[in-house]
N, C-alpha and C positions, 0 to 999 in steps of 0.2 A: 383386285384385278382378276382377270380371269383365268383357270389353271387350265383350260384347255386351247388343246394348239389351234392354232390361226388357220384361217379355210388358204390351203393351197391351191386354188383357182385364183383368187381377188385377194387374200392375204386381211382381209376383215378379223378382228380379234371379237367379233360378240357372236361367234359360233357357243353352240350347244349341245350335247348328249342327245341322242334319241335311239333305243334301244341300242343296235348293237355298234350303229354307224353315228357320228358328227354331221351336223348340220348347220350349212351357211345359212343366216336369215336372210343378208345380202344379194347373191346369186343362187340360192336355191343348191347349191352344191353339194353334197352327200360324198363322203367318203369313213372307210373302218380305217382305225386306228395304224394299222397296218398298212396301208396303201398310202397314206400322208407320209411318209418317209419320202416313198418311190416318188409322191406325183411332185415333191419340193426338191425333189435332185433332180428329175429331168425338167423341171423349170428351171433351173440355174442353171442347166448345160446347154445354153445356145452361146455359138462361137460364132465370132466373127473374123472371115478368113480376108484377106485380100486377095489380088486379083494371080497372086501366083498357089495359093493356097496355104498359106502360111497365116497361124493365128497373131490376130491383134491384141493389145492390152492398154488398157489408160495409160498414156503417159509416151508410148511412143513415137518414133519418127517416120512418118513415108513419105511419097516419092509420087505425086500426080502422074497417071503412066500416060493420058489423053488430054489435048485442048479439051476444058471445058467450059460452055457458053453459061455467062450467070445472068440472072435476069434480071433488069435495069442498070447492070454495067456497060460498058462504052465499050469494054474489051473483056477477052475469056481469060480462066485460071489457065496459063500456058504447062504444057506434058514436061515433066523434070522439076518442077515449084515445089521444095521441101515445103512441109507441116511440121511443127515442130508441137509438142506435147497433144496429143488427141483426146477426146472422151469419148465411148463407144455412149449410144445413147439406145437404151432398150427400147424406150417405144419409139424408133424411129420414123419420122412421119414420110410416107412414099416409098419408102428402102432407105432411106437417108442414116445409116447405122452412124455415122461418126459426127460427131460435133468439131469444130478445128476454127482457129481463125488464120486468117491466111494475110498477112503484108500485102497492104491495096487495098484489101476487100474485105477487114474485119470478120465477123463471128459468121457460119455458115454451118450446115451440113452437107455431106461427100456419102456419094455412096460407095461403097468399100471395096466392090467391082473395079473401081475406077483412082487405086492405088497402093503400090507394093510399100509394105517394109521396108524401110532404109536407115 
C-alpha cells in the first residue's frame, strides 16, 4: 500500500513524492507536506447550519419552517412536519444539504435554509 498521505483535494491514494512537494496524478494537485494537514481540516469544516443558525448532525430532528412544493406530488411538505433522523449529505445536488424521508413522501433532499432544529 502506499506510505504517502492521500491528495487532499480528490482524496486519490496513488499520490507521489516529487521534490519537495506531493503530487496527485488524479487532479494535478501539488501540495508540501506541511499544507496537507491545513488543506484536510478545512475540508472537513463545512457546517451545516439551519435556518436559525444552529448547527446540524446526522441523526437529528427538525421542524419544516415553510410549505414546501415537491415535484410530482399532488400536495407540498406542509411548515411544522417533523423529520425525524437526517443525513447531511456533502455533495449535495442544488443546496440540497440534507437527505430525510418524510411520511407521505418517502426519501428526498431539503435544503437546510428551509428547517430549524427541533
Amino acid at each position: 500500500m502506499n506510505e504517502y498521505p492521500p491528495c487532499p483535494k480528490c482524496a486519490s491514494e496513488y499520490t507521489y513524492p516529487s521534490d519537495n512537494l506531493f503530487v496527485c496524478p488524479e487532479c494535478f494537485h501539488e501540495w508540501s507536506a506541511e499544507t496537507a494537514a491545513v488543506e484536510t481540516v478545512e475540508s472537513t469544516d463545512a457546517k451545516v447550519l439551519d435556518a436559525n443558525g444552529k448547527e446540524l448532525a446526522d441523526g437529528d430532528t427538525v421542524v419544516i419552517t415553510k410549505d414546501l412544493p415537491v415535484k410530482g406530488a399532488p400536495k407540498s411538505i406542509k411548515a411544522g412536519t417533523k423529520v425525524k433522523n437526517i443525513r447531511l449529505a456533502s455533495d449535495g445536488h442544488d443546496g440540497h444539504n440534507i437527505n430525510c424521508k418524510i411520511d407521505g413522501f418517502g426519501s428526498m433532499g431539503i435544503k437546510s435554509e428551509f428547517v430549524r432544529k427541533g
